[in-house]
N, C-alpha and C positions, 0 to 999 in steps of 0.2 A: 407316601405323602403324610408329612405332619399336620394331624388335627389336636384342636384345644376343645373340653366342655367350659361355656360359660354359663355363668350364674348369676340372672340382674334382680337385686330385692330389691324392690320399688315401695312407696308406701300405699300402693293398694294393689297389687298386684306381684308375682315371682315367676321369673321367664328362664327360662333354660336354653341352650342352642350348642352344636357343634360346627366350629369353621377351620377351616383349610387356611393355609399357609398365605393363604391371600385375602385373609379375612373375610370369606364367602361360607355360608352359610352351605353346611354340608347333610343337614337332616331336619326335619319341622322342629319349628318352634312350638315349647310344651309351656304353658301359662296357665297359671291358676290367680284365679284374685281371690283377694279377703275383704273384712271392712269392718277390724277391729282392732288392739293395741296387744292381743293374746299372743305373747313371746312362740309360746309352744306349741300356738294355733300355724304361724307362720315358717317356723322349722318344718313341721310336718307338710308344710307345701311346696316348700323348698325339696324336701327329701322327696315328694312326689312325684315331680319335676324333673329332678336329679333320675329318677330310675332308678338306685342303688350306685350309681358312678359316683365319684368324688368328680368336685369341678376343678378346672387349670389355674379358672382365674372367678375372682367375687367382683360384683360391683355392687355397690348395696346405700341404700339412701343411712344420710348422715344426720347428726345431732342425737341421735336417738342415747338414752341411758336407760337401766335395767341394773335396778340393785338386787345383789344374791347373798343369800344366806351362806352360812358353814357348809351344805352340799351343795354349793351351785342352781340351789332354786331360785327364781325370782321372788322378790318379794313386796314387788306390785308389778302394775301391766308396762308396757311399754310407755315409756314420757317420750314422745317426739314433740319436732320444732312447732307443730302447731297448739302443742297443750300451752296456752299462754296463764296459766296458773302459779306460773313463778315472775309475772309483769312486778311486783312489789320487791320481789326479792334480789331483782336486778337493778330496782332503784337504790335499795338496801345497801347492795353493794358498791353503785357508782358514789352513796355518799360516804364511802368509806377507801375507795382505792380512784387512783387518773385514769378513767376510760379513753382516753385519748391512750394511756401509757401501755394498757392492757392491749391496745388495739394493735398499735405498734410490736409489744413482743407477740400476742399470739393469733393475728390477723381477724380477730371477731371479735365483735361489741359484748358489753353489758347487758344480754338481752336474752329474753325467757326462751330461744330457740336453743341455747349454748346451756355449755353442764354448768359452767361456776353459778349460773342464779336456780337451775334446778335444784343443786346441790344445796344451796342456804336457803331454797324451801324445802328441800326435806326434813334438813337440819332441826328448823324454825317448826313447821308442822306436824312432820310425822318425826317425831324424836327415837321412837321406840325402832322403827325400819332404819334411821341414819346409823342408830348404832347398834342394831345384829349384822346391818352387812358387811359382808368379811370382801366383798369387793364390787365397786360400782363399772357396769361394761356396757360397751354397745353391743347393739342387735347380734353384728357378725361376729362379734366375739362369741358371744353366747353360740350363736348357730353352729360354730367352731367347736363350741365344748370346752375352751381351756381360754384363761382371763391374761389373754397377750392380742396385740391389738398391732397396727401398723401406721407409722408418722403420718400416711394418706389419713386416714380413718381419725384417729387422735387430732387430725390439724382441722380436722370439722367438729372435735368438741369447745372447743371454746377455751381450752385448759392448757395447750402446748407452747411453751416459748418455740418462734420456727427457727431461730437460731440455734438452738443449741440441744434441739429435738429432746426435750426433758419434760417434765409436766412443772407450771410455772410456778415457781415457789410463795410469791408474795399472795397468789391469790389462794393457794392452798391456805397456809397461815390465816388468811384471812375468813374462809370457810369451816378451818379446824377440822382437815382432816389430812390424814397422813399419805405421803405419795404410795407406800406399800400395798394402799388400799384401790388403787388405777392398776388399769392392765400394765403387765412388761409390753415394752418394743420391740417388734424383730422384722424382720426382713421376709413378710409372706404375700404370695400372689392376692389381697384382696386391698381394694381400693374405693374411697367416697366416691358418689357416684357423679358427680358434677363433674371430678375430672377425668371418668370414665366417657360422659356423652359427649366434650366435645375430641375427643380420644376418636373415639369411634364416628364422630362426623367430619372427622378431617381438619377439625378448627385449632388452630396452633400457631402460634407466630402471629402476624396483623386479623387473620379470619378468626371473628367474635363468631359464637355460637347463642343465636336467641330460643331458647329452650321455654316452652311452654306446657309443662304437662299439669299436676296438680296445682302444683304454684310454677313459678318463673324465675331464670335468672338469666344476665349476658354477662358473659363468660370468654373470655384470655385464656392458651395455656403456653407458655413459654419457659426458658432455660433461664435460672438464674442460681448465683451463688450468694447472694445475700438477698434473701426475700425482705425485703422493704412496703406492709401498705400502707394502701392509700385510701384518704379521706375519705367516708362511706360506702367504702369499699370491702370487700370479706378477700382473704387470704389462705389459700389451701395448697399441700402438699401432693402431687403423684408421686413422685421421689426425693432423692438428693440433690437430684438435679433440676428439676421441672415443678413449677405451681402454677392452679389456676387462680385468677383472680377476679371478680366485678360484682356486679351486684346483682340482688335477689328480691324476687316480691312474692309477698306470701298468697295475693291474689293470682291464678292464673286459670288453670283447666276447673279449679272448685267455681271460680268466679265464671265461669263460661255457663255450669252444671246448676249454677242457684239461678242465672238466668233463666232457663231453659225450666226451671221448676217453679218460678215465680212469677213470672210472665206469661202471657198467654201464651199458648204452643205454636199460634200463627205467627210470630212474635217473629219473621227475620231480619236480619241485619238491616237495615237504613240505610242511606244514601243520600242527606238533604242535612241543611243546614237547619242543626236543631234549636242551638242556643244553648244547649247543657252542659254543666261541669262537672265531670264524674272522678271521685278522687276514691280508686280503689283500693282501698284499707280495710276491707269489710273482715280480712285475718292478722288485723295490726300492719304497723308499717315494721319493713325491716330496709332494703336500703332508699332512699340513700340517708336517709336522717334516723334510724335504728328506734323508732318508738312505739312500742307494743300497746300505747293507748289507743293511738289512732285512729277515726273509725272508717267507715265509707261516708262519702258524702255527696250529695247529689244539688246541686243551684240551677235554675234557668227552668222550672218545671212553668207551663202553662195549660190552661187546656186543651189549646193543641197539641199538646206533648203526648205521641203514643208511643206501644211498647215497642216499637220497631225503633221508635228514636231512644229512649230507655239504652238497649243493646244497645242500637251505635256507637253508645258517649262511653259504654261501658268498656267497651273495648277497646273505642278510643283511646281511655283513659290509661288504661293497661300501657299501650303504644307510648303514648307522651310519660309515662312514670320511664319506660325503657330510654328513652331520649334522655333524661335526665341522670341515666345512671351513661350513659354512652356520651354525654360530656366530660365524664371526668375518666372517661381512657379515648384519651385524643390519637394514639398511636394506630384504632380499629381503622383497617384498609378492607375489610367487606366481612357482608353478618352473610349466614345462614341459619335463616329457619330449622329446625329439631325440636323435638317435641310431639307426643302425639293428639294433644288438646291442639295444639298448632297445625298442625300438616293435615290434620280434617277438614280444616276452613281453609281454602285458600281467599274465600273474604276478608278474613282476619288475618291474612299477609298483609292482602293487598293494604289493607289500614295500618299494619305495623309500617309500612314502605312510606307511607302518608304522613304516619307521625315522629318518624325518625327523618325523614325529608330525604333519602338513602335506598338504594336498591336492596333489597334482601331476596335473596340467594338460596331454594328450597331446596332440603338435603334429600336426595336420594335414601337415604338410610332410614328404614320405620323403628328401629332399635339400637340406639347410639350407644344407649350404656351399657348394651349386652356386649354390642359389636367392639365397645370399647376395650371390657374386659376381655375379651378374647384378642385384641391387638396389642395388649398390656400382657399378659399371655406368652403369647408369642414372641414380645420383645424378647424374654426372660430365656427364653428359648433360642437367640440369634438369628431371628425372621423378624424383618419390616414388613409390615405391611402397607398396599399402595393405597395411595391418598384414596378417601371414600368420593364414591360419585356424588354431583351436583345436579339441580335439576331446573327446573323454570326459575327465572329473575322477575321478580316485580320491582317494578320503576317507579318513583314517587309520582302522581298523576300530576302534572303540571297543572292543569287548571283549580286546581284543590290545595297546591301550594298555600296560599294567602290561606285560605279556611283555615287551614290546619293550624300554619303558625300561629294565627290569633288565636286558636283555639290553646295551641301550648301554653302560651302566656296567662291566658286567663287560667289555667290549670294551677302554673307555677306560682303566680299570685292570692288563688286562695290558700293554698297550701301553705305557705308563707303566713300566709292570715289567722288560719289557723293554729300553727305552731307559737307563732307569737302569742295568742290566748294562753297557750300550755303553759 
């Protein structure tokens, strides 16, 4: 019987797991969390994890950069998508190069989650770090040992024309710094993790995958030969042949966690018409309008307003920002739930179903991006694996119809309101 070890880097946590040819898990899952940006903290948990095996297949959260010196040390901690300390330097650069044009070659905005505004704040602030590094890599490169990277992993920096799998020239130029100084490409079992979870939930073709764990994104993964996106929408590679596409909010399982710590702890979800408008940007917006000012914003407060209604609009909110990225892929013929900030609550299906006005579809699978990489794995190897189970449907609640969509509107129009201020 062929089995694969898989390897999922999360950004707060490293899971481990070995599955059979049927993408069934063959031995316990080994997890260790963290909850810091320490490169060398999170290899050692990885290697903890791992046992001394080597893995078949990576799947590992993306954006991440890590500049290294002449031996391969770092020479700061990990920049992920949530460090929004390069918000300036991505304005920087939109007034300098067509964000619509960059969007188009390398499927990702002008935005401080992505390496080019990292990289023109390193440039810009830390001068002395922009130039000892003898090469800038992500996480799994690093964890790897050797500064080669793969078109999946590269098509979540921000930096890869997807035509022509190269690092994009105009914006290097534009950054002043030389491709020699970017990982090589090659052809290795490790992949960004967004196209690993709906990988591993079975979501491909019309089945969108609504992923909620730190943050959120709804997610496509389908065959093409000319990767083409689209308007506020993100663009990523698993292969040659296949990318995921749709959008992403930086609000999700964090936004669930400051609830829960901000609120009173009797604080549960609601069920009544509140009146509130909850626009959650509380970690900047990224789609569908890509603006890392953003904030949270909350209308409709009265005295009657308690914390159980608070949560409701909160999550609400979450829901109807999803709706509005599941407009602009008209081709979705049914979502599933994934995620583990998600799949705890089945209240907060039931609201995603409410504010998408759409059934969603809860996945059987508590680990998609493990299970992904081990079915990415396994492709490599001449084994499909069979589609992942599905599990309970929640149905949009008819009588909560009307609520809801006035609710959406009134969301879509501050927000609007808002942006027009900017």
């Amino acid at each position: 019987m062929a089995t694969v070890l898989a390897l999922d880097v999360g950004s707060s946590s490293v899971r481990a797991q070995r599955f059979d040819e049927h993408g069934e898990p063959v031995d316990q899952l080994r997890q260790e969390r963290y909850d810091g940006r320490d490169p060398d903290e999170i290899v050692a948990l990885c290697r903890k994890v791992l046992d001394g095996a080597e893995p078949d297949g990576i799947s590992c959260f993306g954006h991440s950069l890590i500049p290294l010196d002449a031996k391969g040390k770092p020479l700061t901690e990990l920049l992920g998508w949530r460090d929004t300390r390069s918000a300036e330097a991505a304005g920087w650069l939109r007034r300098r190069v067509d964000n619509d044009a960059v969007h188009a070659r390398t499927g990702a905005y002008l935005h401080p989650a992505f390496w080019p505004a990292k990289l023109a704040w390193l440039a810009e602030t830390e001068p002395d770090v922009f130039r000892r590094a003898e090469r800038f890599v992500s996480f799994a490169d690093y964890l790897r040992g050797e500064p080669v990277s793969t078109a999946s992993l590269a098509s979540g920096t921000g930096l890869l024309d997807l035509t022509t799998s190269t690092w994009d020239e105009e914006l290097l130029n534009t950054i002043g710094l030389d491709a020699d100084r970017l990982p090589e490409l090659a052809d290795l079992p490790v992949w960004i993790d967004g196209v690993c979870s709906n990988l591993g939930a079975g979501c491909t073709g019309g089945r969108a995958a609504l992923m909620v764990g730190t943050s959120g994104a709804l997610r496509v993964l389908y065959e093409t030969e000319r990767p083409q996106p689209r308007p506020g929408l993100f663009l990523y590679r698993l292969d040659e042949r296949r990318v995921v596409e749709g959008g992403a909010l930086s609000d999700g399982g964090n936004l669930y966690a400051w609830l829960e710590q901000t609120l009173a702890p009797s604080a549960e979800v609601g069920d009544r018409r509140h009146g509130l408008t909850f626009l959650p940007f509380l970690g900047g917006e990224r789609s569908t309008g890509w603006d890392p000012d953003e904030t949270g914003t909350i209308t409709g407060l009265t005295f009657d307003t308690t914390a159980a209604d608070i949560r409701q609009a909160a999550l609400e909110g979450v829901g109807f920002r999803f709706a509005a990225i599941a407009e602009l892929m008209p081709e979705i013929e049914e979502i599933v739930a994934t995620g583990g900030a998600l799949l705890k609550d089945t209240r907060w299906v039931q609201i995603m179903a409410d504010a998408l006005a759409r059934p969603v579809t809860v996945s059987r699978i508590k680990e998609a991006s493990l299970r992904g990489a081990a079915v990415a794995a396994l492709e490599r190897t001449g084994y499909e694996a069979p589609d992942a189970p599905l599990g309970e449907v929640f149905h949009p609640r008819e009588e909560r119809a009307e609520a809801y969509r006035s609710a959406r509107e009134r969301q879509q129009r501050l927000y609007e309101e808002l942006r027009d201020e900017h």
